[in-house]
MDTraj code that builds the backbone (N, CA, C; nanometers):
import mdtraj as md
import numpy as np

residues = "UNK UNK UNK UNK UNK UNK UNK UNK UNK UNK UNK UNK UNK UNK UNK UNK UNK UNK UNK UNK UNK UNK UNK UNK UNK UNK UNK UNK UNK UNK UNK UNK UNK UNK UNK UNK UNK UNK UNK UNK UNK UNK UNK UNK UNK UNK UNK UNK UNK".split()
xyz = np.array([
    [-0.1677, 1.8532, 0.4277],
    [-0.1009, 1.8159, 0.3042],
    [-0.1034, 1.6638, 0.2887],
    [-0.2135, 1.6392, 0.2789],
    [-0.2150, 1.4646, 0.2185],
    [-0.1999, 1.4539, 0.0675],
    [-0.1324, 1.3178, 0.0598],
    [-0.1059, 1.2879, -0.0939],
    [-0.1290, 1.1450, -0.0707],
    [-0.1711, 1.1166, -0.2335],
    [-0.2379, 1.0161, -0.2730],
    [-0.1212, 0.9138, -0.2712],
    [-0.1396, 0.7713, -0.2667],
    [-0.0167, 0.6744, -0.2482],
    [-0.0450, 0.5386, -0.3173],
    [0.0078, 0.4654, -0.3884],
    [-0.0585, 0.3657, -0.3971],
    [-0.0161, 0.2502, -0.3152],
    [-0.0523, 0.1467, -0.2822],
    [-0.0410, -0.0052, -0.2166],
    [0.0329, -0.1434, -0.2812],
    [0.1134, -0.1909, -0.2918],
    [0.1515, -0.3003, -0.3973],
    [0.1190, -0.4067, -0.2948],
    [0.0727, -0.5499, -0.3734],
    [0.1386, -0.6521, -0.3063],
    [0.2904, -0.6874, -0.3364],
    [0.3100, -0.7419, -0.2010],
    [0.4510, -0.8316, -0.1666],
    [0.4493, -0.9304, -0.2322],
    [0.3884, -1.0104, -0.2643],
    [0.3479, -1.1819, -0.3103],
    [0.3910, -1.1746, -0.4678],
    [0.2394, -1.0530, -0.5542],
    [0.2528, -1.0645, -0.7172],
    [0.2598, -0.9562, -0.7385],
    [0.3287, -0.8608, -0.6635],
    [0.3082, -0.7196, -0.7582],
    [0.2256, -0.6590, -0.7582],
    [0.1243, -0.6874, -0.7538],
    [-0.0534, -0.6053, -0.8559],
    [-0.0286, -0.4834, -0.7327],
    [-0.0682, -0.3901, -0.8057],
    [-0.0981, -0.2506, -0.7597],
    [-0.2422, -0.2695, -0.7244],
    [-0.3369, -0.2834, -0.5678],
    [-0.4388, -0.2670, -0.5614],
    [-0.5271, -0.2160, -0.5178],
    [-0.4367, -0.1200, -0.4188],
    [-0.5180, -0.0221, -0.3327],
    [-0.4744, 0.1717, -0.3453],
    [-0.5135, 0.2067, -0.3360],
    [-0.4752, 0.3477, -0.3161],
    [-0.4854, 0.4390, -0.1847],
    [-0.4631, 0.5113, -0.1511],
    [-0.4646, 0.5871, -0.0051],
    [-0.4376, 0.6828, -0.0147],
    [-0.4717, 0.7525, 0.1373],
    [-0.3993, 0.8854, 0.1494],
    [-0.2976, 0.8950, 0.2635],
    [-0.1875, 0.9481, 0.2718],
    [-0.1153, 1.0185, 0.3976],
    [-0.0178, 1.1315, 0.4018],
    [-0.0522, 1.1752, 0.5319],
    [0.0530, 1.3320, 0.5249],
    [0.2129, 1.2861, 0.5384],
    [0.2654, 1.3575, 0.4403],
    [0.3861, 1.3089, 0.4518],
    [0.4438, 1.4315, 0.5378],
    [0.4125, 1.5111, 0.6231],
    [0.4721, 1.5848, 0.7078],
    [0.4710, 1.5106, 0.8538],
    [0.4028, 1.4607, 0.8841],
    [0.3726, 1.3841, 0.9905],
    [0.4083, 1.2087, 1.0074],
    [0.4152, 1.1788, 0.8820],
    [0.4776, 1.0329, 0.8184],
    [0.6086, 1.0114, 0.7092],
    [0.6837, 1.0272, 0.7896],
    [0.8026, 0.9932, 0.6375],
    [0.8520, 0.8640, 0.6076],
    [0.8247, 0.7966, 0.7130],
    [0.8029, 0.6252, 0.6244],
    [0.7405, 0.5735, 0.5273],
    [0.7644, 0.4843, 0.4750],
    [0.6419, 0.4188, 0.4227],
    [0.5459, 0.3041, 0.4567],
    [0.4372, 0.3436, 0.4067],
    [0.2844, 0.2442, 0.4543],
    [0.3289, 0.1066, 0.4403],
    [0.3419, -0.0235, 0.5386],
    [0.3187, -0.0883, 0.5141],
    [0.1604, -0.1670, 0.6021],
    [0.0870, -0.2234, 0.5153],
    [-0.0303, -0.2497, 0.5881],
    [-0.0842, -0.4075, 0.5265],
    [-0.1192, -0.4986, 0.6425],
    [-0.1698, -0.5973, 0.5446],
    [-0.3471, -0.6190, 0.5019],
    [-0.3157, -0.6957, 0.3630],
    [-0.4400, -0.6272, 0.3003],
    [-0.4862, -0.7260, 0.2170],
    [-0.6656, -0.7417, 0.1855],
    [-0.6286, -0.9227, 0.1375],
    [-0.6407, -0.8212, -0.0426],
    [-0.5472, -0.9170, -0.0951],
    [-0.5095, -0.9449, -0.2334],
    [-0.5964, -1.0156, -0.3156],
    [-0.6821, -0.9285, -0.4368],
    [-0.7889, -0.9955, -0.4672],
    [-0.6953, -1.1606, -0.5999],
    [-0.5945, -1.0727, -0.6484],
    [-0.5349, -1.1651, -0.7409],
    [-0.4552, -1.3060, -0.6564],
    [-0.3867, -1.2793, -0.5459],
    [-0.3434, -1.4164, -0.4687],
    [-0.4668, -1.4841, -0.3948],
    [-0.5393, -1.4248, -0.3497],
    [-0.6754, -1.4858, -0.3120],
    [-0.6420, -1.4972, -0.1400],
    [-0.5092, -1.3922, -0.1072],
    [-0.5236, -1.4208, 0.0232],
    [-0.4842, -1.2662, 0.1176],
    [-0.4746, -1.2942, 0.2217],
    [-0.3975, -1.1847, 0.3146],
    [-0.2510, -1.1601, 0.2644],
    [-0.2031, -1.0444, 0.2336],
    [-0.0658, -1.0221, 0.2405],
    [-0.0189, -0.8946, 0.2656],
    [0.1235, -0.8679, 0.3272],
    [0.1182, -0.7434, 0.3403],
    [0.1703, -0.6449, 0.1852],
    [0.0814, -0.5485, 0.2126],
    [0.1156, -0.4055, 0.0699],
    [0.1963, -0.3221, 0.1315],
    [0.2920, -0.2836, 0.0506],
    [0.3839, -0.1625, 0.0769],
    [0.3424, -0.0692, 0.0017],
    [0.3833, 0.0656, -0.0057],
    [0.3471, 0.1738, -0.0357],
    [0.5122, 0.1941, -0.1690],
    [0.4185, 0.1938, -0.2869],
    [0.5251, 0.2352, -0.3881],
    [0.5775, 0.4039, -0.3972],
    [0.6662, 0.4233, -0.4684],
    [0.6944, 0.5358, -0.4904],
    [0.6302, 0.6307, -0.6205],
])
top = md.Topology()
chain = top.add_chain()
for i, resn in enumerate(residues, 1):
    res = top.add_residue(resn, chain, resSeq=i)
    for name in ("N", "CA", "C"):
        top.add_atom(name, md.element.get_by_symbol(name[0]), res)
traj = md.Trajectory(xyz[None], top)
């Protein structure tokens, strides 16, 4: 049972990545760092709702 998730940056907001994870096996949320094409750098994305 994977479901689709999306990624935000921390920095500006922008929604830029998408993913997958099982939420039977994960009930946290994703945080992962990820470079940000709009800040022009590394930052970490959280996983929106």
């Amino acid at each position: 049972m994977s479901d689709k998730v999306i990624l935000t940056c921390t920095e500006c907001l922008s929604r830029n990545y998408t993913t997958t994870k099982n939420k039977k096996t994960h009930n946290e949320r994703i945080e992962l760092k990820k470079f940000c094409k709009k800040c022009g750098k590394h930052t970490i994305h959280k996983e929106t709702k």
